[in-house]
Phi, psi and omega in degrees: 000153186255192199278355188248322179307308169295006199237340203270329152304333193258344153301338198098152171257140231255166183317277236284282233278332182308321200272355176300279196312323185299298172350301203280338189289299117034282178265003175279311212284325179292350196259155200287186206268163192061035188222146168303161187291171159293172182268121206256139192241134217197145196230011174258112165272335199230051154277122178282143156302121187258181175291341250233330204260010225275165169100343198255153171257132202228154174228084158323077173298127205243049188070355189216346221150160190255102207262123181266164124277094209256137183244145204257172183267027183242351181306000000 
């Protein structure tokens, strides 16, 4: 990991990206098995990827529309 992602983890994480991760948790937990999760939709572009999040769909917003991201174990 480089230096700012670490330095940006040993502050902690902050509301808006913790409550991304509830989300996410959230719809992973609800959703049945072998099947994808909903898509949880978010305006955090420079959310570092964690292990936690790998599986999960994310719908990235780019000023105009929500671009999905389904995040994989090679992230």
């Amino acid at each position: 990991m480089h230096s700012r992602a670490r330095r940006r983890f040993s502050r902690g994480l902050k509301r808006k990206p913790m409550a991304l991760i509830k989300k996410l948790r959230k719809a992973k937990k609800e959703a049945p098995p072998n099947e994808k999760p909903e898509i949880v939709k978010t305006h955090l572009r420079n959310m570092i990827i964690v292990p936690e999040m790998t599986g999960s769909i994310i719908g990235v917003y780019n000023g105009k529309d929500f671009g999905q991201v389904e995040v994989k174990p090679e992230m």
